[in-house]
C-alpha positions in Angstrom: -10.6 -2.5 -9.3 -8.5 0.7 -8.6 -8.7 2.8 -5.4 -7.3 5.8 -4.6 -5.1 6.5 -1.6 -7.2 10.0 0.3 -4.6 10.3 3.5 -1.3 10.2 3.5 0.0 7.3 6.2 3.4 6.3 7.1 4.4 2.1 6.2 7.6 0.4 7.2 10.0 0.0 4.3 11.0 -4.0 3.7 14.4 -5.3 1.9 14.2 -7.6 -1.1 13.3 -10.7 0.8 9.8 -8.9 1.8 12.2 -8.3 5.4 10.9 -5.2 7.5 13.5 -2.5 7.7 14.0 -1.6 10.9 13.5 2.4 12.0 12.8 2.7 8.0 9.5 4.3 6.9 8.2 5.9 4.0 4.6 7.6 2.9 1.9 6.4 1.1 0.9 10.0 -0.8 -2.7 11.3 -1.0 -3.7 10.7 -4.9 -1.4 7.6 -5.3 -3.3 4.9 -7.4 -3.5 1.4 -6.1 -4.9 -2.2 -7.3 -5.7 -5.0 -5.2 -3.8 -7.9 -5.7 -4.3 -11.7 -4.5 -0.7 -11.7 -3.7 0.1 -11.6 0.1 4.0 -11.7 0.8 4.0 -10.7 4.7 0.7 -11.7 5.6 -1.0 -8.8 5.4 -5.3 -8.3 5.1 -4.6 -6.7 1.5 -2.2 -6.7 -1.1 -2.4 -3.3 -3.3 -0.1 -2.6 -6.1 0.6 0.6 -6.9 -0.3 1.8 -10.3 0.8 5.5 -10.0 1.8 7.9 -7.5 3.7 6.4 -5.4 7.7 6.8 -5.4 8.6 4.7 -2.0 6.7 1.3 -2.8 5.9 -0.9 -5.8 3.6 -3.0 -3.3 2.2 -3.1 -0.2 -0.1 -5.0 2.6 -2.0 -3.6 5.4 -5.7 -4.4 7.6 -8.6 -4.5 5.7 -9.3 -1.7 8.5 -6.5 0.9 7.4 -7.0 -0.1 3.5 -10.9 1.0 4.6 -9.9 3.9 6.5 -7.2 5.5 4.2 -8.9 4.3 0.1 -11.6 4.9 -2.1 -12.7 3.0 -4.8 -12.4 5.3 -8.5 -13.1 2.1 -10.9 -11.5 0.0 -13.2 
C-alpha cells in the first residue's frame, strides 16, 4: 500500500548505523510517496519507505499517531 505524505514535518536525521544525529533534522515534503515496510530499525510504530519525493531520507519510523496525522492512503 502507498500513502502520501499531506504536511510537511521535521525527523531527526540518523548515521549509517540507524544512530540519531544530534541537532540534525531534515523535512519530510508534502507529496512525497511512502510504503509501509515490516522493517523497524529504531523501534519505531511504522516503517515507511520512501518511493518518491523525498531527497533527505530513504527510510523512516515514526507513531502510528504522526504516520495517521501527517499520511493518506492513494493505493497500490
Amino acid at each position: 500500500m502507498k500513502y502520501q505524505c499531506i504536511k510537511e514535518f521535521e525527523i531527526q536525521m540518523c548515521d549509517d548505523d540507524c544512530f540519531m544525529i544530534e541537532n540534525e533534522f531534515g523535512y519530510i515534503p508534502v507529496g512525497s510517496i511512502w510504503e509501509v515496510s515490516e522493517s523497524n530499525l529504531l523501534g519505531g510504530e511504522v516503517h515507511l519507505v520512501c518511493v518518491s519525493g523525498c531527497d533527505d531520507f530513504g527510510w523512516i519510523e515514526i507513531t502510528q499517531e504522526h504516520f495517521k496525522e501527517n499520511f493518506i492512503e492513494i493505493g497500490e
